[in-house]
N, C-alpha and C positions, 0 to 999 in steps of 0.2 A: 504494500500500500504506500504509495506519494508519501512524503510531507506536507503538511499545510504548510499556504502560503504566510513567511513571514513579513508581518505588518509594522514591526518596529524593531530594526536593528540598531544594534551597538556594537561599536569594530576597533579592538584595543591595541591595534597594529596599523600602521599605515597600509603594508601590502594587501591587508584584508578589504579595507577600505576603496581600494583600487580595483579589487575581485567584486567586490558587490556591485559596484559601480558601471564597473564592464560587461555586468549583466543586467544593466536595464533596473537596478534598485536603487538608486541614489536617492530615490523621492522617498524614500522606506529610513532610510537613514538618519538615526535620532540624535545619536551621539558618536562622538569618535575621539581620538587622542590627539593632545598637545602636539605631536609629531604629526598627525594626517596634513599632508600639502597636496594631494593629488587624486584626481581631478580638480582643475581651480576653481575657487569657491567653495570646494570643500572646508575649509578655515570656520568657515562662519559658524556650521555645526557647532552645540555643545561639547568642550569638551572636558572628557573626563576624568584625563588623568593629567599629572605633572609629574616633573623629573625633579628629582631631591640633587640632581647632579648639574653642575654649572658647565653650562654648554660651550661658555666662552672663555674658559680655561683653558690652558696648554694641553696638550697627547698627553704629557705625561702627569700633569694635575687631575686629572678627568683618569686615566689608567689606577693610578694610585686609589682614587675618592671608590671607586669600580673594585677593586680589591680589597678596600677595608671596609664594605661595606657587603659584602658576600661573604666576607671572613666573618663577618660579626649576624651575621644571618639577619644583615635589616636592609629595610627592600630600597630599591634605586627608584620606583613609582610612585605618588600616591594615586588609588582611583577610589575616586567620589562617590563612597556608599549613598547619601543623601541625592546629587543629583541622579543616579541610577535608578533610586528611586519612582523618583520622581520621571523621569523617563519610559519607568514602562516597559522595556524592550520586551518580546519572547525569543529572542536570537542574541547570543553575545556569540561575537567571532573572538578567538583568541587564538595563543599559540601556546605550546610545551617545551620549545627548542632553544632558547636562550635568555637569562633571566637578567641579562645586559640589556637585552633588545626591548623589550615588552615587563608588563606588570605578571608577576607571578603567578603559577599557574595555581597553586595553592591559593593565595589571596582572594584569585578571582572564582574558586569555589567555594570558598567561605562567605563573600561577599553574595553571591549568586544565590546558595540555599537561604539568605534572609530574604530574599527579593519576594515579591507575590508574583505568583505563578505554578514551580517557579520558570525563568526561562531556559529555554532548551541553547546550548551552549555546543559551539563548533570548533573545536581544539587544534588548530596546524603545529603540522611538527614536520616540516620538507627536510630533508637534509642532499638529495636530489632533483636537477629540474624539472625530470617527468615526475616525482612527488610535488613540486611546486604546481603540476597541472591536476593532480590526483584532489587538491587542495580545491580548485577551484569546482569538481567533482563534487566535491562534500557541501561546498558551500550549496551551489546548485539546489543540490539535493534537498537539502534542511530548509533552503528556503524556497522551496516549492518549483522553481524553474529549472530541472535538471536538463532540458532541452535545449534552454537560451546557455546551459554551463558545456553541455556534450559540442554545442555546435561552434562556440566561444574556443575550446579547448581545443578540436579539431583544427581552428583557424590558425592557432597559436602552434602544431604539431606540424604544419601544413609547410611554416615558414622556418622552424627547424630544419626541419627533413630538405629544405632546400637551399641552406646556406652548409649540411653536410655531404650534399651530392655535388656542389662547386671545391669543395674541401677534399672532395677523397680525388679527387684527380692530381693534388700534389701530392709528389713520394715526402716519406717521410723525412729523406734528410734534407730536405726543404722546407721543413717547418721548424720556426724559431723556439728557441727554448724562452718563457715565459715567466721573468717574475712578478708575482702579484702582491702586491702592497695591501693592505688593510688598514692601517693602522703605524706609525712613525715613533712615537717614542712608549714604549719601545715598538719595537717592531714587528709585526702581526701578520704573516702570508693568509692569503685569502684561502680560507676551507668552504666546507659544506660543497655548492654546484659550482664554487667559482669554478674549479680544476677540471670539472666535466665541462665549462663554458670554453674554459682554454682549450679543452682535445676540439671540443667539434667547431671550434673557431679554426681551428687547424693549427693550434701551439705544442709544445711540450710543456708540461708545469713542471720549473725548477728549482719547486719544492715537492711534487709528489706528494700532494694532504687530500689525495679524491676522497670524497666522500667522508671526512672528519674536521670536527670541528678549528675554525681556525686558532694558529699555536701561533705563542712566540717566538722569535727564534733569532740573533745574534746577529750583531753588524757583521762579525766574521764570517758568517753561513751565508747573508746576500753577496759580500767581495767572492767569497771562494765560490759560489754557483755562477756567479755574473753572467748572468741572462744577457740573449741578445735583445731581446725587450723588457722593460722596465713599465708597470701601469700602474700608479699611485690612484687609487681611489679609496679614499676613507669613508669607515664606514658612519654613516647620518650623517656626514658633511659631503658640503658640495664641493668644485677644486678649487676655488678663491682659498678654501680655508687649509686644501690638501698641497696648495704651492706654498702659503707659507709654512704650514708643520715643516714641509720635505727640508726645509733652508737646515733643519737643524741635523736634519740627516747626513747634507752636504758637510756641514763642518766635521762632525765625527769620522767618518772616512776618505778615501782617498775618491770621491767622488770622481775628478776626471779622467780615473784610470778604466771603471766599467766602460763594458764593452758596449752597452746603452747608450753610454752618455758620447762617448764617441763618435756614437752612428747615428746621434738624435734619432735614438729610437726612446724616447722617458714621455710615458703619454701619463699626463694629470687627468682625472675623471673625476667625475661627479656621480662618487660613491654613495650618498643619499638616493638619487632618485635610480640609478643603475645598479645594477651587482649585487649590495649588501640588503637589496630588497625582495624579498621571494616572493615577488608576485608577479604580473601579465608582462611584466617592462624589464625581466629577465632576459625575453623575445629578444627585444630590442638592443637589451647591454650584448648576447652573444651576436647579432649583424654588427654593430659599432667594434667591436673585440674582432673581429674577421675582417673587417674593410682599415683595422689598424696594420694588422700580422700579414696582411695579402693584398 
């Protein structure tokens, strides 16, 4: 039997928010997060949560505040039991996959069994692109449009499958080896689907983290890999904020000796709305990732 149609969502991830939206619910959309920027005019939405974390701090003030505050098991979110409330929703989208990214999964089941209803809750945990589609699956589902998410996801499989059919006609030892940036003080290689974006982009990843969450890993381990491309995107910042972090990278090592830097191959991205987002615009960071490396 279907899902009923949901009448009032609440979406505590930006990517989620882009999923509902992509399906024809925006008008459904009651609340959403401090973070939601997308679709424009999405902002205006109630939102629900805030970050206890200063955004406009250093990599490494913001790494630190991120670490002593998962060490001390106090949350990096707060979400609004009272406006929740008062919102109503029967649908909360959330996620289980990073308690950096989003309000905790814990919290937001706590929060949820006081709610009247209560509301039926849609849990993402990708750590995969075709699980980032699997996502949009679920949502579909739960809220009543599995058709508008089958036909949605099809479109999104469609333009895959066609940026790796231009990819597999280069031999492998034509494809650049790829380091991916996350993160600058310290230093964070992109995990989860980044490294699966880089294969069907047609890269090698020269860190080798498919499918695991992203790790820190040493100014020594970028010099000694030294990729023939270098892709700075940070993740919830866009690149204004990822060319200045990099300045501090420059100074710590011998910056003009990579092999990157050499070949202006060092591409700054805008990690916020690409990449470190597992939602529809995944699509899009792997075309933009292939028209860099090819």
């Amino acid at each position: 039997m279907p899902s009923p149609s949901a009448e009032r969502i609440v979406t505590l991830l930006p990517s989620a928010t882009e999923i509902v939206c992509e399906l024809g619910l925006r008008d459904r959309l009651v609340g959403v997060t401090h973070e939601c920027d997308y679709p424009p005019g999405i902002e205006s939405l109630p939102h629900v949560t805030r970050s206890i974390i200063d955004h406009d701090a250093t990599s490494l003030e913001i790494d630190t505040a991120v670490r002593e505050h998962l060490e001390s098991s106090t949350a990096l979110y707060h979400l609004d039991e009272t406006l929740m409330r008062d919102l109503a929703p029967d649908l909360i989208v959330t996620q289980a996959l990073c308690e950096v990214c989003a309000v905790s999964e814990d919290e937001v089941q706590a929060i949820m069994s006081r709610l009247p209803g209560p509301p039926r809750l849609a849990n993402l945990e990708p750590m995969t692109l075709f699980e980032v589609f699997d996502t949009i699956t679920l949502v579909g589902d739960l809220a009543g449009c599995p058709d508008d998410a089958a036909e949605f996801r099809e479109s999104l499989e469609t333009r895959v499958s066609d940026v790796r059919s231009k990819i597999n006609t280069i031999a492998m030892e034509n494809r650049p080896t790829v380091g991916f940036l996350e993160w600058i003080d310290p230093l964070f290689n992109a995990g989860h689907w980044t490294p699966e974006i880089i294969e069907y982009a047609g890269g090698v990843d020269a860190f080798g983290n498919k499918h695991q969450p992203s790790q820190t890993i040493s100014d020594d381990i970028l010099v000694a890999s030294d990729p023939d491309v270098l892709i700075v995107a940070l993740c919830g910042f866009d690149e204004t904020r990822a060319a200045s972090d990099l300045e501090s990278l420059k100074q710590r090592i011998e910056w003009d000796t990579l092999k990157a830097v050499k070949n202006s191959r060092v591409h700054i991205l805008d990690g916020n709305a690409y990449f470190s987002r597992p939602g529809p615009r995944l699509v899009e960071s792997l075309e933009i990732l292939a028209d860099i490396l090819h």
